[in-house]
Biotite code that builds the C-alpha atoms (Angstrom):
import biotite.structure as struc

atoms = struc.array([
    struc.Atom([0.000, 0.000, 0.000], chain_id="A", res_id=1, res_name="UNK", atom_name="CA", element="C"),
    struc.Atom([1.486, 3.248, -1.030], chain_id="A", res_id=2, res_name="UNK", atom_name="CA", element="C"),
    struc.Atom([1.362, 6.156, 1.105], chain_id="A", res_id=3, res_name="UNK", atom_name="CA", element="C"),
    struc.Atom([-1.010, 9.307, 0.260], chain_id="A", res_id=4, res_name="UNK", atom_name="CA", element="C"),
    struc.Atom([0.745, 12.906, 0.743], chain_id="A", res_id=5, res_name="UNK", atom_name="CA", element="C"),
    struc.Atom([-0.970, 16.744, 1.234], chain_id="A", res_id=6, res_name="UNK", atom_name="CA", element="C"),
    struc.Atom([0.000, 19.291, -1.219], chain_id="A", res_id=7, res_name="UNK", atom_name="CA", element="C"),
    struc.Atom([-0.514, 22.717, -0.703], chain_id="A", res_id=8, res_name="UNK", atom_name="CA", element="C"),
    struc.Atom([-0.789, 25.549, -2.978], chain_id="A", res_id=9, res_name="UNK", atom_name="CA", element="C"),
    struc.Atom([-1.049, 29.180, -2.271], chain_id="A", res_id=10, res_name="UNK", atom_name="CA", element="C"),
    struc.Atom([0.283, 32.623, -0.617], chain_id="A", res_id=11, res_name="UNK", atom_name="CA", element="C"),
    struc.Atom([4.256, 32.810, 0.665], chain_id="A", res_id=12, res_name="UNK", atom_name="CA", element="C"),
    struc.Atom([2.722, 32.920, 4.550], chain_id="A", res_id=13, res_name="UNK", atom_name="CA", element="C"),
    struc.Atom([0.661, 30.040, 3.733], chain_id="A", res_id=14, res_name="UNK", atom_name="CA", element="C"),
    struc.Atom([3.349, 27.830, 2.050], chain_id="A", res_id=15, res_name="UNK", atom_name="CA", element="C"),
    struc.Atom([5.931, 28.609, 4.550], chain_id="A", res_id=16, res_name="UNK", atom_name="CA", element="C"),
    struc.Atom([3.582, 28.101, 7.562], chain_id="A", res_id=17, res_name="UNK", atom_name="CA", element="C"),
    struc.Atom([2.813, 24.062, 5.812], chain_id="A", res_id=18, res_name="UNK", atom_name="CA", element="C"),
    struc.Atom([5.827, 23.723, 5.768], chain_id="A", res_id=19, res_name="UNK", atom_name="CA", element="C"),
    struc.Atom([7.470, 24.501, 9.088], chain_id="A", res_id=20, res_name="UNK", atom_name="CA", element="C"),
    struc.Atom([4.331, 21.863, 9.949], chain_id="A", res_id=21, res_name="UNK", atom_name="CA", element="C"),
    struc.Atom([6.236, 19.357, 7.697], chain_id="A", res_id=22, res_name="UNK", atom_name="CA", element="C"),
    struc.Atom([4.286, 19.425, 4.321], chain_id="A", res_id=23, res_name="UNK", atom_name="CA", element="C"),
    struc.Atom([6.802, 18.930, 2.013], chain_id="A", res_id=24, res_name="UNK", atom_name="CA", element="C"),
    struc.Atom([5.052, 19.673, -1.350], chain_id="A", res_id=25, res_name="UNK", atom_name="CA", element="C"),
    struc.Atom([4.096, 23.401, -0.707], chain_id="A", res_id=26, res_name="UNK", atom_name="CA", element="C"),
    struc.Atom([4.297, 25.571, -3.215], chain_id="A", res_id=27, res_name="UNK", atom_name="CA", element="C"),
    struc.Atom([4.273, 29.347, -3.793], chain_id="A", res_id=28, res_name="UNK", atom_name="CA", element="C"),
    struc.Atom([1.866, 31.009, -6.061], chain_id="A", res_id=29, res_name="UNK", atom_name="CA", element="C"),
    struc.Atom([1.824, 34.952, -6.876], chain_id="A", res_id=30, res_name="UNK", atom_name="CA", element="C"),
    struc.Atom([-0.142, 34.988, -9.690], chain_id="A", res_id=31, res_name="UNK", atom_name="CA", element="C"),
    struc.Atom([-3.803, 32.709, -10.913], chain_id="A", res_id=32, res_name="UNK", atom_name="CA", element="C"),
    struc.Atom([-1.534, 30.882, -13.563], chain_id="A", res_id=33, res_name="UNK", atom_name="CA", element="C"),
    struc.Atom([1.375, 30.377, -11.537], chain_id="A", res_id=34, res_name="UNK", atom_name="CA", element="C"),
    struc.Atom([-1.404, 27.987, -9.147], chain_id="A", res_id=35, res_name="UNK", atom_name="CA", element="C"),
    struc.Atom([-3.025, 26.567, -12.001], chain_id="A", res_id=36, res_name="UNK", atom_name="CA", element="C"),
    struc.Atom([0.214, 25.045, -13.181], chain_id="A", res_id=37, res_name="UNK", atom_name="CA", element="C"),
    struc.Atom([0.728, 23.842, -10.002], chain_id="A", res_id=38, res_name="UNK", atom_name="CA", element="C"),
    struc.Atom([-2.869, 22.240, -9.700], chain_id="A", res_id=39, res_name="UNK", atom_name="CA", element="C"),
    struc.Atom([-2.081, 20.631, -13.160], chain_id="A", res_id=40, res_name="UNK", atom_name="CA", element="C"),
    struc.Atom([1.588, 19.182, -12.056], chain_id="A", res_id=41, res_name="UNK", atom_name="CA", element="C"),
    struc.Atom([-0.075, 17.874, -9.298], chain_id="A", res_id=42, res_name="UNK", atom_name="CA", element="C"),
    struc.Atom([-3.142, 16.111, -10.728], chain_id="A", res_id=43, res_name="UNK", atom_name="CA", element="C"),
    struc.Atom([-1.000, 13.550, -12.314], chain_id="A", res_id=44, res_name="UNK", atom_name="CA", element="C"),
    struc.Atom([0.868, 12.602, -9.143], chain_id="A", res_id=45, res_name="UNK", atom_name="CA", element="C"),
    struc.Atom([-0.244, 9.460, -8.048], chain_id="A", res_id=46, res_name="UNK", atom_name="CA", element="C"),
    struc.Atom([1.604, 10.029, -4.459], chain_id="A", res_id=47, res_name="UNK", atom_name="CA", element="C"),
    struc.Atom([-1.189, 13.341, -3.953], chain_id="A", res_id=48, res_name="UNK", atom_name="CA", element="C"),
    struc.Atom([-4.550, 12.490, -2.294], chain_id="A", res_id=49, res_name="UNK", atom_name="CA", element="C"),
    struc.Atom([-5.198, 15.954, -0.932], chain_id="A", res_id=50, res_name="UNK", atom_name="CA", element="C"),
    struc.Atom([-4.203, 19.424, -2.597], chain_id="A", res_id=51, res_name="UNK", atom_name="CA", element="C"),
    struc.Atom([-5.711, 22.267, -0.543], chain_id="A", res_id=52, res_name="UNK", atom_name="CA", element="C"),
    struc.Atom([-5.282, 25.408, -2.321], chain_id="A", res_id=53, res_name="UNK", atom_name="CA", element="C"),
    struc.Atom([-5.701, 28.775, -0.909], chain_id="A", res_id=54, res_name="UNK", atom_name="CA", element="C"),
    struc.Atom([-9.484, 30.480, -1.009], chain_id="A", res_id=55, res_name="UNK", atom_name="CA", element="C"),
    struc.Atom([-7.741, 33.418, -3.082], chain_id="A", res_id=56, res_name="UNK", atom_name="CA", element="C"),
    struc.Atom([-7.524, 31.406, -5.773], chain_id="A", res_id=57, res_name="UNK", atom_name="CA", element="C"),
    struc.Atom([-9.885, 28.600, -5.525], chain_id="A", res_id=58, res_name="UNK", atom_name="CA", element="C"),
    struc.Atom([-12.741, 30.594, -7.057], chain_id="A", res_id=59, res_name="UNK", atom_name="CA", element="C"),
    struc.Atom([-10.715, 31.781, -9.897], chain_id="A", res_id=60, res_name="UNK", atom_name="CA", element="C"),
    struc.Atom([-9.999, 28.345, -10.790], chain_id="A", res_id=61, res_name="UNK", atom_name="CA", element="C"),
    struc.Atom([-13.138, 26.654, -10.023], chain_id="A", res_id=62, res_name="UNK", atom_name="CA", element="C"),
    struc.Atom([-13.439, 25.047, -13.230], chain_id="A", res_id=63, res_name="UNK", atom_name="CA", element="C"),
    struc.Atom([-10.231, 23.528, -13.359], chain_id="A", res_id=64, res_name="UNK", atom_name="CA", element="C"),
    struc.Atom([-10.988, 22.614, -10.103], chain_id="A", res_id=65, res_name="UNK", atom_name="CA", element="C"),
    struc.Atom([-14.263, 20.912, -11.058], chain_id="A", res_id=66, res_name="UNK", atom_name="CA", element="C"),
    struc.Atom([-13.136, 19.436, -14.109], chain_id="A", res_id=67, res_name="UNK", atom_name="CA", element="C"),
    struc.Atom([-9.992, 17.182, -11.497], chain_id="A", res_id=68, res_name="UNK", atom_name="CA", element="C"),
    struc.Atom([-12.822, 16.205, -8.890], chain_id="A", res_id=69, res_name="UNK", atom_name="CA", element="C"),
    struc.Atom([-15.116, 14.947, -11.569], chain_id="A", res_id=70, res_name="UNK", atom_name="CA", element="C"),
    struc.Atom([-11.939, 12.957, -13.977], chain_id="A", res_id=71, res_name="UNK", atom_name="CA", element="C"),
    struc.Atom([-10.835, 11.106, -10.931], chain_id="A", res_id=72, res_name="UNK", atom_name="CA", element="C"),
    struc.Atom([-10.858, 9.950, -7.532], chain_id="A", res_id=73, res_name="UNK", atom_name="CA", element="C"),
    struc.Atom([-7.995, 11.677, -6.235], chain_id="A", res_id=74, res_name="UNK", atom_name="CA", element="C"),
    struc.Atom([-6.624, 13.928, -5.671], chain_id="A", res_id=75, res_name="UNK", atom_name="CA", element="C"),
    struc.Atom([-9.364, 15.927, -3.376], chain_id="A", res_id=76, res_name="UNK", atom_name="CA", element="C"),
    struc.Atom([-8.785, 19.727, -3.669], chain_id="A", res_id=77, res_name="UNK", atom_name="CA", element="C"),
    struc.Atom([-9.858, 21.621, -0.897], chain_id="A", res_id=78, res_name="UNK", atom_name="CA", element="C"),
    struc.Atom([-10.134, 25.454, -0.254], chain_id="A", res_id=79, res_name="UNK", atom_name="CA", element="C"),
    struc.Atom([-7.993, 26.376, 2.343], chain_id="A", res_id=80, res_name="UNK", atom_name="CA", element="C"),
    struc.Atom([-8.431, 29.788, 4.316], chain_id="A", res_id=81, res_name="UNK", atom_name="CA", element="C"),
    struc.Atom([-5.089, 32.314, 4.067], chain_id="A", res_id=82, res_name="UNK", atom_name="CA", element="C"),
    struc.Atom([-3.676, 35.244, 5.899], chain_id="A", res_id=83, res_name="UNK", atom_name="CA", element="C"),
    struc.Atom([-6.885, 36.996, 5.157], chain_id="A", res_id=84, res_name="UNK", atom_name="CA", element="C"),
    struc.Atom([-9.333, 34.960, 7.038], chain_id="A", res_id=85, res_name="UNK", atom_name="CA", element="C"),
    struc.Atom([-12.001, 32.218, 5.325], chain_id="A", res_id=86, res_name="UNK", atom_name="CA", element="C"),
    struc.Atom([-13.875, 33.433, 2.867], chain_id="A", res_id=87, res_name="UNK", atom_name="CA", element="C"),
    struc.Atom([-16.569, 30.325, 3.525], chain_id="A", res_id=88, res_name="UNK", atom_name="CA", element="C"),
    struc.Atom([-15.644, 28.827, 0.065], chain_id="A", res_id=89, res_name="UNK", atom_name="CA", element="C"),
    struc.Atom([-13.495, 25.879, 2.149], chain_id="A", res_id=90, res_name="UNK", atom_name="CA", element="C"),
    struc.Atom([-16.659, 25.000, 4.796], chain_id="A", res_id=91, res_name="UNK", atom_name="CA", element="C"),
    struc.Atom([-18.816, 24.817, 1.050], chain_id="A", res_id=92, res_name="UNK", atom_name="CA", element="C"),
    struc.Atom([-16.478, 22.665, -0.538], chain_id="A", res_id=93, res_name="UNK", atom_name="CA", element="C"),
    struc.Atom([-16.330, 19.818, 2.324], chain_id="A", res_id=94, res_name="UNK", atom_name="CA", element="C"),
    struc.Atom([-19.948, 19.860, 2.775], chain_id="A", res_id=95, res_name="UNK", atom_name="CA", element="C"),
    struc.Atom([-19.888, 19.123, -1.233], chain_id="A", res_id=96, res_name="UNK", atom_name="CA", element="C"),
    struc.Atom([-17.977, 16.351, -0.488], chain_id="A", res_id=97, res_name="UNK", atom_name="CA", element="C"),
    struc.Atom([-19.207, 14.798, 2.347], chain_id="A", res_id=98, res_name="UNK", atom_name="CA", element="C"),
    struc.Atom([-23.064, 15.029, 0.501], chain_id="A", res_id=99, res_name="UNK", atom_name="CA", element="C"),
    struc.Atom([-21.307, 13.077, -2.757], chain_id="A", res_id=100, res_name="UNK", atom_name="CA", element="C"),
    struc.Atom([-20.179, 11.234, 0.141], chain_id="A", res_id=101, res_name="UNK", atom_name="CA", element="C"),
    struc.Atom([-22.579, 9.745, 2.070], chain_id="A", res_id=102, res_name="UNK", atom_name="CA", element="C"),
    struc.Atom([-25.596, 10.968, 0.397], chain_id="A", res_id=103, res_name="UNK", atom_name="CA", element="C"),
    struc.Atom([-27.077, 13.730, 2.834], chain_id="A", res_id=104, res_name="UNK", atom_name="CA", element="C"),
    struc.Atom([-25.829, 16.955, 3.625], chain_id="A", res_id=105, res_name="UNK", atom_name="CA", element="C"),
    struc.Atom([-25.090, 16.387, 7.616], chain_id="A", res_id=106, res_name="UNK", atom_name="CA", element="C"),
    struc.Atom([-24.265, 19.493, 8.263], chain_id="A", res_id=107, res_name="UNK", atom_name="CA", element="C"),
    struc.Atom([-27.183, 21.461, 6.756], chain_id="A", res_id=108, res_name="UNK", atom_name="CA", element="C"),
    struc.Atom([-28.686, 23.799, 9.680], chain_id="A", res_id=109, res_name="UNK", atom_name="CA", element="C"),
    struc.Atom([-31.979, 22.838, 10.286], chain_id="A", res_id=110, res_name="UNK", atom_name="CA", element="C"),
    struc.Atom([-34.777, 25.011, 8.502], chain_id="A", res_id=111, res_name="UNK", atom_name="CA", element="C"),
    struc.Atom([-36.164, 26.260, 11.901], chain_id="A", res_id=112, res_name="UNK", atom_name="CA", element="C"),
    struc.Atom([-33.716, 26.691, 14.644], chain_id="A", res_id=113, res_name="UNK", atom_name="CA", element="C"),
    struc.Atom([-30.307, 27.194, 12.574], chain_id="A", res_id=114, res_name="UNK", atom_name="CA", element="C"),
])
């Protein structure tokens, strides 16, 4: 059984703070094309089960996004909040996943009480 590894892709503070946590595939993005080439390298990398990628530029590149979730299994790729604070696009994206998951959205608020 081969082992699975986290990528992450995003800001200089981000990257460096993965990192220092001992992510080893972080990489450094200052521009929307600079992470999309990233997101591409790492698609085909069997070794990747995970790339979280920074809420900055998850939106802009929600349909290459989209088009790697639906093509294969893995990698997942998760927004990640920055420097800036969460944007709510990450909590969205997991409650995507967990729905495709097991069906039901668990953690919908209820209509009446929140």
């Amino acid at each position: 059984m081969s082992s699975y590894e986290i990528a992450v892709i995003g800001d200089r503070d981000t990257v460096i703070g993965f990192r220092f946590a001992g992510v080893t595939r972080a990489y450094e993005a200052d521009t929307v094309e600079e992470a999309e080439q990233h997101l591409f390298r790492l698609r085909r990398d069997d070794d990747v089960a995970l790339i979280l990628i920074t809420e900055f530029f998850a939106p802009k590149l929600i349909k290459t996004i989209q088009a790697i979730t639906e093509e294969q299994f893995l990698p997942v790729v998760l927004p990640l909040p920055d420097k800036h604070g969460s944007q709510g696009t990450a909590m969205d994206e997991v409650r995507v996943l967990i729905k495709r998951a097991v069906g039901v959205d668990i953690l919908a608020k209820d209509e009446e009480g929140g």
